[in-house]
N, C-alpha and C positions, 0 to 999 in steps of 0.2 A: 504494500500500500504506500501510495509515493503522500507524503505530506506536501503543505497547501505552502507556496512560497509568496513571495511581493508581488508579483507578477501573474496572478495567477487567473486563468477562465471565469473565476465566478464573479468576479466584478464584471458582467453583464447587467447584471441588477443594482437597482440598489435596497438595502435591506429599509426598514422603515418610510413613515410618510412625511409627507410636510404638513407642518398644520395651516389647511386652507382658512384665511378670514379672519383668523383669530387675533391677529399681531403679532402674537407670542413667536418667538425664536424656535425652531425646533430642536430637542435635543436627543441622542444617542446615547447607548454605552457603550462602553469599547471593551470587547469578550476575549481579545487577542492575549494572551497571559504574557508575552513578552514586549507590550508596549507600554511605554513608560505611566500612560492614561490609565491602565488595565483596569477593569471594574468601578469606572468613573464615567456618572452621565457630565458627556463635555456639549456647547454650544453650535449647531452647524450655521456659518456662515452662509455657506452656499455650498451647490452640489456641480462636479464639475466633471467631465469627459475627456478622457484621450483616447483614440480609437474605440475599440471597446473595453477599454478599463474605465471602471467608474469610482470619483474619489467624492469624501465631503471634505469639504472645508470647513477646518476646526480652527475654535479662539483655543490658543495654546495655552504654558504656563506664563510664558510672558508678555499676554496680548498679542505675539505673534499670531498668523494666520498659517497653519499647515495642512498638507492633503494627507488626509488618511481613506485607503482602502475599505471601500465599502463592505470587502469579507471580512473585514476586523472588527465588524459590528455584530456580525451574524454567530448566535452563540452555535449554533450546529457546527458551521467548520471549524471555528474554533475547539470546540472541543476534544476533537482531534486529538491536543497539543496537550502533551499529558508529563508536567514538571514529576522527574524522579529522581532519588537520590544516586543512582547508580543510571550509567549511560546504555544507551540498548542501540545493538544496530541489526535489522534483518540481515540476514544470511546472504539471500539474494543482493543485498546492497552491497556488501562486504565481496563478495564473488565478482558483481561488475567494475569494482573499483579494483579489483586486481587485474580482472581483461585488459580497464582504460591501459595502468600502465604495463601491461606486457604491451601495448600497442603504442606505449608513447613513442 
């Protein structure tokens, strides 16, 4: 099972809505356990497109403005990403990293 990187297909969507009419800001929480926000509902500025990767625009820690990846909202893929005290690596992963370099 290959895990979800920065770059990854599922930013086609994007997770949650905007709140229509209301005024109010809309806000996220960021489910990614390795970004610095993690388990924080942050601000979305605005929502913004490059090809088909979809990012919000988040108020940072210091009023900065940054794009964060719309899978890093979505608790499903996130979940994925499972912190352990000891390191794990598929077999199959470990095998093809030995093919790479017999072929470098």
């Amino acid at each position: 099972m290959q895990l979800a990187t920065w770059n990854l297909p599922h930013t086609t969507y994007f997770a949650g809505k905007l709140k229509q009419g209301s005024g109010e800001p809309e806000s996220i929480k960021v489910h990614y356990p390795y970004h610095p926000l993690y388990g924080q509902e942050v601000k979305v500025v605005r929502r913004w497109t490059k090809g088909n990767k979809r990012f919000y625009v988040i108020s940072f820690f210091d009023n900065t403005n940054v794009h964060l990846p719309t899978w890093m909202t979505d608790a499903l893929i996130c979940q994925r990403y499972i912190v352990q005290k000891e390191p794990h690596c598929a077999l199959a992963a470990l095998r093809s990293l030995i093919d790479f370099f017999d072929h470098f």
